[in-house]
Backbone of each chain as ProteinMPNN parsed JSONL, in Angstrom:
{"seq_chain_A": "XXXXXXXXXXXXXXXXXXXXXXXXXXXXXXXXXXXXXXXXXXXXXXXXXXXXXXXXXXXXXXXXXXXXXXXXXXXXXXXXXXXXXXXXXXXXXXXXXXXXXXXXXXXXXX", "coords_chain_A": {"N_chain_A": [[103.865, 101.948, 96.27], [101.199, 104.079, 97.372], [99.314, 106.597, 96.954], [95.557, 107.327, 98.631], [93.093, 108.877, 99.458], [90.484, 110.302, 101.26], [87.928, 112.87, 101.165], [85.294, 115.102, 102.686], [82.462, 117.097, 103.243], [81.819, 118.428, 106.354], [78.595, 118.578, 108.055], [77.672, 118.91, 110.973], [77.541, 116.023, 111.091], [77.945, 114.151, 107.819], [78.115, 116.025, 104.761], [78.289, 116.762, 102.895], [79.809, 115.011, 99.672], [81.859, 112.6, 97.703], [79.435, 110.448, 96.959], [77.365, 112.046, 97.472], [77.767, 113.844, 95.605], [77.935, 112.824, 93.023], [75.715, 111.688, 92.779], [74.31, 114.125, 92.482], [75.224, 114.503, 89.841], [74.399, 112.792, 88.231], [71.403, 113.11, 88.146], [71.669, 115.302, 86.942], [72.902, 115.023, 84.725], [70.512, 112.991, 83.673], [68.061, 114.572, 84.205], [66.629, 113.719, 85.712], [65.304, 112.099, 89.284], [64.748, 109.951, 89.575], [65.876, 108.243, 87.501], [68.489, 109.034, 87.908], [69.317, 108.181, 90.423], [68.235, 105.178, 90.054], [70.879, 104.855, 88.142], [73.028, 104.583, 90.394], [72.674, 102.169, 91.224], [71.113, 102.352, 93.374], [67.899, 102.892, 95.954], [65.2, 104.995, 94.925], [63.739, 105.895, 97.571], [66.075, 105.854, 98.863], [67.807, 107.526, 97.411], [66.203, 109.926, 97.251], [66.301, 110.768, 100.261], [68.388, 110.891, 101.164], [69.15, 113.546, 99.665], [67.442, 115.449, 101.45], [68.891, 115.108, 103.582], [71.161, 116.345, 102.693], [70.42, 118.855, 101.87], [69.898, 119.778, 103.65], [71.748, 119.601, 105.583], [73.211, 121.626, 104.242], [72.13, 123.839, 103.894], [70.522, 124.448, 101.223], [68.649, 124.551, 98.692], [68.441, 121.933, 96.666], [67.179, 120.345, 94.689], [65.01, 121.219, 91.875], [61.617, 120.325, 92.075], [59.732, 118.954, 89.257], [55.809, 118.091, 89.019], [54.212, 115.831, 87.625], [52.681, 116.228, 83.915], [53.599, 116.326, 80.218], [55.613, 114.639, 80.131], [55.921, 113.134, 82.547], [56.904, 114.495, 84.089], [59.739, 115.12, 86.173], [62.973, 115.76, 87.199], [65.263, 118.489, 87.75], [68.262, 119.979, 88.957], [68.294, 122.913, 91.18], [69.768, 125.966, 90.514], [71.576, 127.041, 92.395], [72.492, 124.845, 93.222], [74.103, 123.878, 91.259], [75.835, 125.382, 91.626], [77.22, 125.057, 93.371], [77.977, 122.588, 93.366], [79.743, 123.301, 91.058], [81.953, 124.914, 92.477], [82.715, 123.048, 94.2], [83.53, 120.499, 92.442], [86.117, 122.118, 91.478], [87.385, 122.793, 94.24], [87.822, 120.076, 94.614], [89.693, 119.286, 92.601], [91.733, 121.133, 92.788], [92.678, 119.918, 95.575], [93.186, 117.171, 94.741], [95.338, 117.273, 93.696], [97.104, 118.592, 94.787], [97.717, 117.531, 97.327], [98.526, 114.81, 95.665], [101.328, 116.251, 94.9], [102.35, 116.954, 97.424], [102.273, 114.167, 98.583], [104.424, 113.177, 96.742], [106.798, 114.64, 97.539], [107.356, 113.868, 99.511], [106.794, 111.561, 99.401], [109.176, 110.402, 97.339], [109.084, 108.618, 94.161], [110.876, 105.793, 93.667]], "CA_chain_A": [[102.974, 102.547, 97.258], [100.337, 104.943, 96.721], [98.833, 107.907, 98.325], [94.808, 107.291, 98.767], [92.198, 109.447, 100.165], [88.693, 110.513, 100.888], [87.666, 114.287, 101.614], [84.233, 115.279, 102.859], [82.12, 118.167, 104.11], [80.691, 117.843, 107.708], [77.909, 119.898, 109.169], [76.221, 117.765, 112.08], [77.55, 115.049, 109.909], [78.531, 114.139, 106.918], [76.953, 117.05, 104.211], [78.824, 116.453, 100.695], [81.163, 113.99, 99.668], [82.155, 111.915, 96.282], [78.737, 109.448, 96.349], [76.329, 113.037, 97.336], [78.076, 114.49, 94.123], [77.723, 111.571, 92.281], [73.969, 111.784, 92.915], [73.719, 115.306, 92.116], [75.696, 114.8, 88.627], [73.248, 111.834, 87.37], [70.204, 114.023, 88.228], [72.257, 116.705, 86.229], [72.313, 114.387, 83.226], [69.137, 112.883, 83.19], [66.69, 115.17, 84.404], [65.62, 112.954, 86.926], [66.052, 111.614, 90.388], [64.239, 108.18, 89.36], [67.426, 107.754, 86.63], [69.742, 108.928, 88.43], [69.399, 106.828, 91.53], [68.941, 104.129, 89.351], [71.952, 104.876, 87.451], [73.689, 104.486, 91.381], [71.502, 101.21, 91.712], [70.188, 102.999, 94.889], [66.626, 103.024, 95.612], [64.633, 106.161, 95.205], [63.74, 106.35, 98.644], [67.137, 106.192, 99.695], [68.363, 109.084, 97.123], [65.336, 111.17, 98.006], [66.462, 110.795, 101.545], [69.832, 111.729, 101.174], [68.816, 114.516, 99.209], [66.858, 115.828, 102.06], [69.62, 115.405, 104.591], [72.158, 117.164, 101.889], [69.283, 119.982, 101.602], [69.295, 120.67, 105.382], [73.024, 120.632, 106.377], [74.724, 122.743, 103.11], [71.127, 124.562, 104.072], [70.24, 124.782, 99.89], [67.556, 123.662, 98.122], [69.409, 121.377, 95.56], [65.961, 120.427, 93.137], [63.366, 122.23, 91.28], [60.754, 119.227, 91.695], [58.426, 118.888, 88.385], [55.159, 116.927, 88.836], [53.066, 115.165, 86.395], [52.853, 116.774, 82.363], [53.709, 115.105, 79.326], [56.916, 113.541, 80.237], [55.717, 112.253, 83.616], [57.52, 114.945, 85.484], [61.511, 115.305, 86.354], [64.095, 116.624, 88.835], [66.075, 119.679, 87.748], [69.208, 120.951, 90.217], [68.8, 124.245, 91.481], [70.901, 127.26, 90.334], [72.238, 126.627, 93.484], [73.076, 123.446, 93.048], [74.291, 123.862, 90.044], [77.145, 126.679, 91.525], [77.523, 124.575, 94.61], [78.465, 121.421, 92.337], [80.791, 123.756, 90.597], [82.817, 124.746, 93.844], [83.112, 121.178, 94.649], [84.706, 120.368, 91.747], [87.241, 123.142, 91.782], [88.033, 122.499, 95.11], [88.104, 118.561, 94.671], [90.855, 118.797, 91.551], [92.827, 121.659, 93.963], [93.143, 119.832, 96.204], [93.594, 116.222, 94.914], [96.863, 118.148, 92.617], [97.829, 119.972, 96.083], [97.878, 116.12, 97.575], [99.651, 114.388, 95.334], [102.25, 116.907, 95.181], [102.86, 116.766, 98.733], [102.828, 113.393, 98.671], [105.432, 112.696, 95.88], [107.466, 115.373, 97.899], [107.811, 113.251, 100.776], [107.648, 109.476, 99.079], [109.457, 109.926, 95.948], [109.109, 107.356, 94.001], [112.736, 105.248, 93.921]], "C_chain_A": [[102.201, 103.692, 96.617], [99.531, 105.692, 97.584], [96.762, 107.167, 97.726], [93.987, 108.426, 99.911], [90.524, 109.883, 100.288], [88.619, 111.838, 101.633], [86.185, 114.339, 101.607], [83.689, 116.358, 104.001], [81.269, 117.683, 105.052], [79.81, 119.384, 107.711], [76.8, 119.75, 109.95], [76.131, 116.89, 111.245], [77.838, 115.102, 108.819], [77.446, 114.931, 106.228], [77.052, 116.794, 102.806], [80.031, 115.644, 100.731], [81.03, 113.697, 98.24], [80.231, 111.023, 95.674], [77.849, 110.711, 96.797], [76.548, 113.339, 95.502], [77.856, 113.735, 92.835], [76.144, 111.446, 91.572], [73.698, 112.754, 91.845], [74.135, 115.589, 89.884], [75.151, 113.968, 87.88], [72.035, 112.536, 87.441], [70.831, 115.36, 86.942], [71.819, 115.986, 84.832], [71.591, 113.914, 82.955], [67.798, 113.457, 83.357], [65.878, 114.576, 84.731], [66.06, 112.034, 87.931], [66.002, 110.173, 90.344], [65.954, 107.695, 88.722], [68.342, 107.819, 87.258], [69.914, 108.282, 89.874], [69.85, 105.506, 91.046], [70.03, 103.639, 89.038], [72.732, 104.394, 88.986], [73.498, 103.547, 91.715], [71.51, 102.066, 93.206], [68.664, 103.47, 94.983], [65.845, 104.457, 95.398], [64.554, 107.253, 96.128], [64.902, 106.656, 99.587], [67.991, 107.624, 99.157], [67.505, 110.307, 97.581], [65.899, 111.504, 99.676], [67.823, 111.449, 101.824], [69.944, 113.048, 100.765], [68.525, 115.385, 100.5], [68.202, 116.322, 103.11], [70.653, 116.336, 104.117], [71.287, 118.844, 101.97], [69.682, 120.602, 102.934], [70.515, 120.997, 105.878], [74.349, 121.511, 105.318], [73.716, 123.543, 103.506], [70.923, 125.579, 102.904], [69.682, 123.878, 100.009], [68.339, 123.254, 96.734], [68.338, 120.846, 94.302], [64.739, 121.316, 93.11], [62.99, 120.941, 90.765], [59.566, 120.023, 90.018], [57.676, 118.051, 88.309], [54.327, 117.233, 87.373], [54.097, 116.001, 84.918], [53.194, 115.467, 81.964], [54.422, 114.066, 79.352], [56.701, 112.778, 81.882], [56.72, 113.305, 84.928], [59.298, 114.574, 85.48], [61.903, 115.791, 87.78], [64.964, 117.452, 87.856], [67.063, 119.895, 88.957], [68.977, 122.77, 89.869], [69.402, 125.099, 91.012], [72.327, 126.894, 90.996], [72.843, 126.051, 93.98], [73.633, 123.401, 92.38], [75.851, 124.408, 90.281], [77.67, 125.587, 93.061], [78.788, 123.336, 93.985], [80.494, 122.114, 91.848], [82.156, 123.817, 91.381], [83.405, 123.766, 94.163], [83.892, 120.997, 93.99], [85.872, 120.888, 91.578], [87.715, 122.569, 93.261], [88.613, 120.562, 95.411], [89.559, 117.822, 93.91], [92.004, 119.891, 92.649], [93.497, 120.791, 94.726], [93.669, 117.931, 96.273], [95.107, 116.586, 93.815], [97.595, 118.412, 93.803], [98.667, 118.018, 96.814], [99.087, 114.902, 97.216], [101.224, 114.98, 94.806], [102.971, 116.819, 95.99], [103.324, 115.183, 98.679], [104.267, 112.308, 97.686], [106.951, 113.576, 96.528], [108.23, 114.132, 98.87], [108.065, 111.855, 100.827], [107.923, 109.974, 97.78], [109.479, 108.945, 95.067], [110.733, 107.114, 93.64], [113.186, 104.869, 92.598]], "O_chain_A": [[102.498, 104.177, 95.525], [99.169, 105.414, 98.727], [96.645, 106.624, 96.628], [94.396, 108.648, 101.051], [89.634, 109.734, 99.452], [89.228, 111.93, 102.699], [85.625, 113.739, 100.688], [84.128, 116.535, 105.137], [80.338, 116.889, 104.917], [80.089, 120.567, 107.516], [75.628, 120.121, 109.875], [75.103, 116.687, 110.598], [78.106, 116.253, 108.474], [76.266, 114.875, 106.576], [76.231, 116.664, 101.898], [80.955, 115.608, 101.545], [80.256, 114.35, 97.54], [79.838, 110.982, 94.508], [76.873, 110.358, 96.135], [75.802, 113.131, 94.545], [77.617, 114.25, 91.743], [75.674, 111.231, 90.455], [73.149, 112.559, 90.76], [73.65, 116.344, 89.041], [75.29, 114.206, 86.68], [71.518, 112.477, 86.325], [70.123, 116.119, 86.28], [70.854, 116.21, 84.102], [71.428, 114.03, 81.74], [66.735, 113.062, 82.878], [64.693, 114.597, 84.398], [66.984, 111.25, 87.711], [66.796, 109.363, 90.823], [66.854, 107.067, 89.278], [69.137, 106.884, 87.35], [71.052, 107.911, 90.163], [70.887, 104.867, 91.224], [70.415, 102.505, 89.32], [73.311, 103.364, 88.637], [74.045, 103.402, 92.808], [72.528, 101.977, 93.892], [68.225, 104.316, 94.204], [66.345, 105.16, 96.277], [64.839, 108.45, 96.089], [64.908, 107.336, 100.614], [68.565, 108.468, 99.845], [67.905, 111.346, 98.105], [65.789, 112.653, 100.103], [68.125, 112.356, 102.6], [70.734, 113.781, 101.36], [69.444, 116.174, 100.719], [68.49, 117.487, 103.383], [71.108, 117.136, 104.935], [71.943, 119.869, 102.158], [69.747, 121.811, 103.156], [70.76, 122.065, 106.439], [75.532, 121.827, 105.44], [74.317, 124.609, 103.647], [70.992, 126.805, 102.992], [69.736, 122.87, 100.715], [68.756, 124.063, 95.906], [68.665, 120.941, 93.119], [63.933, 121.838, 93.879], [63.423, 120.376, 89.76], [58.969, 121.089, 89.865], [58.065, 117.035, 87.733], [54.021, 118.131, 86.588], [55.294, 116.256, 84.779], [53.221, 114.344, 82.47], [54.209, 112.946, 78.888], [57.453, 111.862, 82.213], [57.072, 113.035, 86.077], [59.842, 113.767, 84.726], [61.398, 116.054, 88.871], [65.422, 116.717, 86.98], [66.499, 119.987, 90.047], [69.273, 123.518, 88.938], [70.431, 124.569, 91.432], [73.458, 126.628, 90.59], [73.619, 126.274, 94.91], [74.277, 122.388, 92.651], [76.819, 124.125, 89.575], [78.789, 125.788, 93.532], [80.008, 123.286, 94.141], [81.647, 121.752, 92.079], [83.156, 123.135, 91.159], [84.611, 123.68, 94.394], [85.053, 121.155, 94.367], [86.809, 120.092, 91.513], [88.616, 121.734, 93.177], [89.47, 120.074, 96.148], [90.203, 116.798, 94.137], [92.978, 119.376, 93.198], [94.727, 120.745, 94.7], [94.232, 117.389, 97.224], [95.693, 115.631, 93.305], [98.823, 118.438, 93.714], [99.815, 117.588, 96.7], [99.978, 114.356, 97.867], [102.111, 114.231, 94.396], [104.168, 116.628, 95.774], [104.519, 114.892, 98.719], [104.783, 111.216, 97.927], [108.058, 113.252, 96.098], [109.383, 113.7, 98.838], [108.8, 111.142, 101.509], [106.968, 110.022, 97.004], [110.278, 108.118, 95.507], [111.578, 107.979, 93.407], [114.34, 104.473, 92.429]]}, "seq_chain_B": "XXXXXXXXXXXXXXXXXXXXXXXXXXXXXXXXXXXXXXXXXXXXXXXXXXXXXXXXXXXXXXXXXXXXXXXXXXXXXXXXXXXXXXXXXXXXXXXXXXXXXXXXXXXXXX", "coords_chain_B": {"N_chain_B": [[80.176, 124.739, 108.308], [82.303, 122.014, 107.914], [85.597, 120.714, 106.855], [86.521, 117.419, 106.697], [88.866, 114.918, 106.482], [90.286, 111.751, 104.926], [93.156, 110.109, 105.205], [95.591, 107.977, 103.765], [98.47, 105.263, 103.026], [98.622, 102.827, 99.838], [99.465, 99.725, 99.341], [99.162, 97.329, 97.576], [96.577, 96.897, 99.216], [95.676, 98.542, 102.424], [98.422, 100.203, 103.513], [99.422, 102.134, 105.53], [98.523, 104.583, 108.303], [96.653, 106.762, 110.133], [95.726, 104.929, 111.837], [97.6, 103.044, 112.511], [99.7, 104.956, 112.591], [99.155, 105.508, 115.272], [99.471, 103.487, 116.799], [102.473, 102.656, 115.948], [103.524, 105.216, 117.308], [102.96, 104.583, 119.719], [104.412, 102.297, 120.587], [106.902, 103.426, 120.482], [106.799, 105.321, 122.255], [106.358, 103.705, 125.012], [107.91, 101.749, 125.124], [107.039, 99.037, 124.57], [105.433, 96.619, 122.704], [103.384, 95.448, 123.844], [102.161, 97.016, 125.959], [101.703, 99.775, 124.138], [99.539, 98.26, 122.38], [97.878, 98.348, 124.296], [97.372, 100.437, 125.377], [95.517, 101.614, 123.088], [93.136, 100.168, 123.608], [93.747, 97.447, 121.716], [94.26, 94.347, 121.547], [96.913, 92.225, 122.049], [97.007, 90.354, 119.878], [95.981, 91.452, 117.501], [97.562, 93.511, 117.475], [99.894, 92.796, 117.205], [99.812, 91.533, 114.637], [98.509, 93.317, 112.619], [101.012, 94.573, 112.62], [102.63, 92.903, 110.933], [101.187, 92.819, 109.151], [101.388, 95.617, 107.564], [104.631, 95.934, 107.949], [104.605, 93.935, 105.6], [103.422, 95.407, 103.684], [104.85, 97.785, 103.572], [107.218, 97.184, 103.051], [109.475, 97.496, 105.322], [111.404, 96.767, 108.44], [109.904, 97.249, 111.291], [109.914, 96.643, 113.934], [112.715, 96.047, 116.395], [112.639, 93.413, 118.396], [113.089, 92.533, 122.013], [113.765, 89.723, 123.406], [112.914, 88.68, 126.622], [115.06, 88.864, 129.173], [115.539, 91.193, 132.5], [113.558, 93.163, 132.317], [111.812, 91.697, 131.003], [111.882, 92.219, 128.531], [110.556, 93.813, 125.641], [109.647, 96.016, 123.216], [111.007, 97.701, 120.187], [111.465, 100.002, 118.078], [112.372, 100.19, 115.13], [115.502, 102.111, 113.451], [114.448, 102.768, 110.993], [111.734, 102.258, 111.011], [111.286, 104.636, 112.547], [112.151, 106.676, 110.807], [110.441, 106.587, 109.056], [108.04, 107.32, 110.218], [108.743, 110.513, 110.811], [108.844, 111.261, 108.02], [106.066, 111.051, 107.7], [104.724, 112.137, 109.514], [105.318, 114.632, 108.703], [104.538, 114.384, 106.218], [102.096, 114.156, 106.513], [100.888, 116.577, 108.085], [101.934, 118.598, 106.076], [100.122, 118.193, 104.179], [97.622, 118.65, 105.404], [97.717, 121.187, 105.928], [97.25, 122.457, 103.53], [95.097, 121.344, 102.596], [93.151, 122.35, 104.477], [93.981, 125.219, 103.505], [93.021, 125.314, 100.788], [90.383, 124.211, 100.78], [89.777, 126.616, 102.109], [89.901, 128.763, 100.257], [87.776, 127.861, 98.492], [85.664, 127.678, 99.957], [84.707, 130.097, 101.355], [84.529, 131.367, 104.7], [81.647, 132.658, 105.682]], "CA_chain_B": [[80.313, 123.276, 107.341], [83.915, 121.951, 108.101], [86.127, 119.63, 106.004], [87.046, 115.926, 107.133], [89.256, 114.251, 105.658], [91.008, 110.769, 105.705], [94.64, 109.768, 104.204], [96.414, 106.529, 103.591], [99.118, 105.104, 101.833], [98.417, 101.708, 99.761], [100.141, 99.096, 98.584], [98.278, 95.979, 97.719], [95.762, 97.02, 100.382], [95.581, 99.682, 103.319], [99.625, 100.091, 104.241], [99.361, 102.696, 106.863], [97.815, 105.561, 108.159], [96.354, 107.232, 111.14], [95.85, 104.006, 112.975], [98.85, 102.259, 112.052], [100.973, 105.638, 113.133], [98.937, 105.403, 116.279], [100.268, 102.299, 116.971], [103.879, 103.195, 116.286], [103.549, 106.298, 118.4], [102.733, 104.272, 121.316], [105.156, 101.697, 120.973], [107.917, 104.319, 121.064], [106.723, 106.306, 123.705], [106.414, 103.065, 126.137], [108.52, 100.724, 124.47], [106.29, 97.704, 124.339], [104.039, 96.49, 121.717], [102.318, 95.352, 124.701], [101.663, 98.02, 126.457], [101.798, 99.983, 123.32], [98.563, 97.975, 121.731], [96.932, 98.13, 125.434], [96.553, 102.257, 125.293], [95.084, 101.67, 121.836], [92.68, 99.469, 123.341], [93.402, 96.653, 120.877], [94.963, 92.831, 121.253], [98.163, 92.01, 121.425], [97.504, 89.582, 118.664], [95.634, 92.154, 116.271], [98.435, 94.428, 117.121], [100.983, 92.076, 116.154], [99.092, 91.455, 113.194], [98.84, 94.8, 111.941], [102.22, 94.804, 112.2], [102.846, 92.237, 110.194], [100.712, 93.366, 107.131], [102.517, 96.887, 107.732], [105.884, 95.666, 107.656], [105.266, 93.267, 104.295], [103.144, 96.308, 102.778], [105.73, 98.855, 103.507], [108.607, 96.712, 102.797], [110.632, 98.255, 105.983], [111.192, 96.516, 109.107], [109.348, 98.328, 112.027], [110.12, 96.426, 115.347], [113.356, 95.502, 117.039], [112.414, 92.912, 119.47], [114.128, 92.21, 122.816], [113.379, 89.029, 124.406], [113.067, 88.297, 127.908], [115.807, 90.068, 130.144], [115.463, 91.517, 133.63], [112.541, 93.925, 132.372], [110.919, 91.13, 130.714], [111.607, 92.492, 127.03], [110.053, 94.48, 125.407], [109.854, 96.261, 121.8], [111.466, 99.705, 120.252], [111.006, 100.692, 116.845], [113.473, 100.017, 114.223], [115.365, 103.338, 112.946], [113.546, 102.402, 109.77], [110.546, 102.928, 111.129], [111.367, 105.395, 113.038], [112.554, 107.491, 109.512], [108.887, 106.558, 108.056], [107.292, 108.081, 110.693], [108.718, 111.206, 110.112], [108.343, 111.328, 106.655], [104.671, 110.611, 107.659], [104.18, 113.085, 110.057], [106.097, 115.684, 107.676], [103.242, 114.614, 104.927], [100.546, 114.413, 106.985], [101.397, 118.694, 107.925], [102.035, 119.881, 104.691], [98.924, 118.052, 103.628], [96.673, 119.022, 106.003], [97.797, 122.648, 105.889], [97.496, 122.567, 102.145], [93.812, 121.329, 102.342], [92.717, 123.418, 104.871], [93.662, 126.134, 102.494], [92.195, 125.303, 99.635], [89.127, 124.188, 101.544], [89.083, 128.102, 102.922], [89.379, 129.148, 99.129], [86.167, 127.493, 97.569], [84.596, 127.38, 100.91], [84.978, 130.807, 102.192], [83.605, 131.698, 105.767], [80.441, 133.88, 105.196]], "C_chain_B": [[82.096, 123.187, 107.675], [84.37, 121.352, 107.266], [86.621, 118.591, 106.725], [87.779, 115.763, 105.563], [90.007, 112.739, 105.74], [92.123, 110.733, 104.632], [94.871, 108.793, 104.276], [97.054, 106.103, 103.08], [98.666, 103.392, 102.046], [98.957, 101.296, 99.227], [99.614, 97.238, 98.485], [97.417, 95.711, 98.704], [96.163, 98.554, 101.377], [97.343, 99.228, 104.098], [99.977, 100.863, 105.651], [98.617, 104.13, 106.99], [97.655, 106.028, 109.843], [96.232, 106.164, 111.907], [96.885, 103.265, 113.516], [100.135, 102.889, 112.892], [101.09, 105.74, 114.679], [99.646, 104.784, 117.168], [101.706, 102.605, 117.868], [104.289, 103.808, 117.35], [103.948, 105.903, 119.72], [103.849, 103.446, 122.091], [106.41, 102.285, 121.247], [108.102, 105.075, 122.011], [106.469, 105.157, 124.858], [107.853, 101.737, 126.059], [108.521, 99.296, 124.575], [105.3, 98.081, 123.847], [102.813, 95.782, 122.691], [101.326, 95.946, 125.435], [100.988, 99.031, 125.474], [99.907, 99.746, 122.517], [97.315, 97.905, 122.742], [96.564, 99.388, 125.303], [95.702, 102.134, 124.055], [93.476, 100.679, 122.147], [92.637, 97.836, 122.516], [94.261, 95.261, 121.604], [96.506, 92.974, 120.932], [98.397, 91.79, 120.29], [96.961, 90.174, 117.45], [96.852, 93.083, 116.37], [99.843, 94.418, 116.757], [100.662, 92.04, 114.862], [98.938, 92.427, 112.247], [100.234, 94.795, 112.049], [103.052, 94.264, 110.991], [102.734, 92.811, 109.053], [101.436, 94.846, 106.738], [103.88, 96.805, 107.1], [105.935, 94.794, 106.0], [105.149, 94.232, 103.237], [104.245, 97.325, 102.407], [107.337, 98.276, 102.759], [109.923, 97.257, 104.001], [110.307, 96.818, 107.364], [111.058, 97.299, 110.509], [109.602, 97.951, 113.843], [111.167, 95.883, 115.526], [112.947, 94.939, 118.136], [113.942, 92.327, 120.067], [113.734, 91.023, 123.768], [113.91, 88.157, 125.546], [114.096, 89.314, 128.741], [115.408, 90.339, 131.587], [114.085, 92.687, 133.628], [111.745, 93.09, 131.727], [110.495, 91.12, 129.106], [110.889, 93.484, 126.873], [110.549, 95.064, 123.867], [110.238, 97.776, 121.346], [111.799, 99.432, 118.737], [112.109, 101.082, 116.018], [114.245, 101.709, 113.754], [114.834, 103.234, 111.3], [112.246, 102.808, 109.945], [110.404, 104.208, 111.527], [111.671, 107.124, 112.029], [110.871, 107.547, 109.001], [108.137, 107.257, 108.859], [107.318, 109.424, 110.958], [108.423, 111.9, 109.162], [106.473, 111.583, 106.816], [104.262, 111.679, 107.767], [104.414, 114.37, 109.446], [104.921, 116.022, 106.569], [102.063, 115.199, 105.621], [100.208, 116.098, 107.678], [101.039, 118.728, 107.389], [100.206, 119.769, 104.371], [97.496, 118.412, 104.412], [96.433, 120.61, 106.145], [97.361, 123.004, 104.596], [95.672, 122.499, 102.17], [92.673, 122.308, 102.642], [92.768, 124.996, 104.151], [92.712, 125.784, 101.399], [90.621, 125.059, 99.519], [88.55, 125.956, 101.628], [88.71, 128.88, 101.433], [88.227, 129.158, 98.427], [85.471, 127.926, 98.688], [84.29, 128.749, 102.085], [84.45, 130.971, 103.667], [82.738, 132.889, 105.6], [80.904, 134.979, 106.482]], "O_chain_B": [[82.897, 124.122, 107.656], [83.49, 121.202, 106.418], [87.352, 119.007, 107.625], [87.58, 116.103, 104.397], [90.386, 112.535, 106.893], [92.05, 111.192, 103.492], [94.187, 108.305, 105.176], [96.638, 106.24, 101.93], [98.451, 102.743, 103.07], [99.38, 101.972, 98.289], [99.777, 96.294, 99.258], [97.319, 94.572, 99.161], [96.869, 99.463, 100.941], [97.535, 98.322, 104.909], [100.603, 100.394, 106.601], [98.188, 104.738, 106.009], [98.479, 105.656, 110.679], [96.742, 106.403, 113.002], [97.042, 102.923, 114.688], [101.046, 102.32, 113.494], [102.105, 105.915, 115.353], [100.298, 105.265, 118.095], [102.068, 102.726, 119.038], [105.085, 103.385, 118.188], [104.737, 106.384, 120.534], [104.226, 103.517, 123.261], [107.086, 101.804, 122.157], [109.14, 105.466, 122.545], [106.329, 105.737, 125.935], [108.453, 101.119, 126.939], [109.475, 98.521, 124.648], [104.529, 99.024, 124.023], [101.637, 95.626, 122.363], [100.139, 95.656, 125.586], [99.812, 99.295, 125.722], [99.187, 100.691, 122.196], [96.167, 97.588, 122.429], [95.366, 99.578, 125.095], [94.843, 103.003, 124.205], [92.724, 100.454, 121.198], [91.655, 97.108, 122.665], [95.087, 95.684, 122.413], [97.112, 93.542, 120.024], [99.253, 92.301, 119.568], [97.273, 89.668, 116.373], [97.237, 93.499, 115.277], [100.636, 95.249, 116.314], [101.365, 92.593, 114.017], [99.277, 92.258, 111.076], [100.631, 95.264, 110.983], [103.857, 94.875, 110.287], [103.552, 93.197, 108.218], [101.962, 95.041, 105.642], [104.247, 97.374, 106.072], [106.925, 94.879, 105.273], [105.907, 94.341, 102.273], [104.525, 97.659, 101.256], [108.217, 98.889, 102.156], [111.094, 97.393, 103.647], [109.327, 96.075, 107.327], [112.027, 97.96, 110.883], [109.497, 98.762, 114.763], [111.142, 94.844, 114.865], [112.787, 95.717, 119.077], [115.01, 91.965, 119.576], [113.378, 91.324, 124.907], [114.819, 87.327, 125.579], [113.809, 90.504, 128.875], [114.728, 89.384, 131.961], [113.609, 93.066, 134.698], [110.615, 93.576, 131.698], [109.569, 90.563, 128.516], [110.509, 94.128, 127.852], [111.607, 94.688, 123.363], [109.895, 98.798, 121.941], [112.5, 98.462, 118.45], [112.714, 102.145, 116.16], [113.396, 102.6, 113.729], [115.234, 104.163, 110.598], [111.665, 103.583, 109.186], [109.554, 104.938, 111.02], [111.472, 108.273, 112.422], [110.299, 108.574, 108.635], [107.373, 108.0, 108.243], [106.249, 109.909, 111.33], [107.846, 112.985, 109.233], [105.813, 112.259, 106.026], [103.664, 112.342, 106.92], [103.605, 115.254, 109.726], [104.483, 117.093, 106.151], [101.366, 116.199, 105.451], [99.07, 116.558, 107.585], [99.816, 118.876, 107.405], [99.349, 120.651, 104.327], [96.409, 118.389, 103.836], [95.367, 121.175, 106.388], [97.01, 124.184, 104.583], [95.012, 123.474, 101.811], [91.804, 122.842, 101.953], [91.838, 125.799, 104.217], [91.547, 126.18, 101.423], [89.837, 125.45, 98.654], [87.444, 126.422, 101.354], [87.643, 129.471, 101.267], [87.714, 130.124, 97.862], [84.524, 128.663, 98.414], [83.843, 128.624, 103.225], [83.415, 130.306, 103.62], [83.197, 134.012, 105.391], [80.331, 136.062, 106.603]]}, "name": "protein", "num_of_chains": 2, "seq": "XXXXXXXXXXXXXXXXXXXXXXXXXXXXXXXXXXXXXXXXXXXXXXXXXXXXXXXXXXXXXXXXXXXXXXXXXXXXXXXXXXXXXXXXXXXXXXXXXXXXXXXXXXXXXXXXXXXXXXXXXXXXXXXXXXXXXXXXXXXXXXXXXXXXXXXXXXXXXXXXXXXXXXXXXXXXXXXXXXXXXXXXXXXXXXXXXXXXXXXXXXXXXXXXXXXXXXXXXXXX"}
């Protein structure tokens, strides 16, 4: 048997979770929302969109858009995003350590 | 911003959890899986059925049935199960107390 779970921030809905963060950490490594959607196969319009709704209920601006120039333009995260991300993670390894703790407490394995 | 979260234990699939304990709950506090799967809304025969996959996942047996009689039978909850749901409700505490901290840590209240 095996402990499983899923943790996620609400606020008037779902706000951050595993597949937001996901997002935000392919935009991190490619310096762009095109790639990193891609990289999710998810369409553009659907990461831009999520973006938006992530934007409005953590109520941060999570990219510094760049149009046009030589490279055709990018996506950057925020500062903001950047420290938000961080948090997440910290609190994501807390508390999946805190988790299976508890739960080895209570099903030992035999 | 709040935290959600969901739990589950698995074992070659979804073994039990918040719906599952639901269940249980009900059948002990009326003592029919009839009645039992009627507060729940659901089917007798899905709520047999869940039992089923329950009982092979878990490896315990979860219902003493009584059939027929002067009340017509009815079902009451093995002390096997009756131990797991303990245990459950014991985890499902700690762990919810545990999150909620660590949640309040990263996530302070402004």
């Amino acid at each position: 048997m095996n402990l499983r779970f899923k943790i996620w921030l609400d606020c008037d809905g779902k706000a951050f979770g595993e597949g937001p963060y996901e997002l935000l950490k392919r935009i991190e490594t490619t310096g762009s929302l095109h790639r990193g959607a891609a990289e999710m196969k998810m369409s553009y319009r659907k990461a831009w969109l999520l973006l938006q709704t992530m934007e409005k209920r953590l109520g941060i601006s999570l990219l510094d858009r760049k149009v046009g120039g030589v490279s055709g333009g990018g996506s950057t995260l925020t500062e903001e995003a950047r420290l938000f991300m961080r948090r997440y993670e910290a609190f994501r390894q807390e508390s999946q350590k805190a988790l299976l703790r508890i739960y080895d407490k209570h099903f030992p394995p035999e």
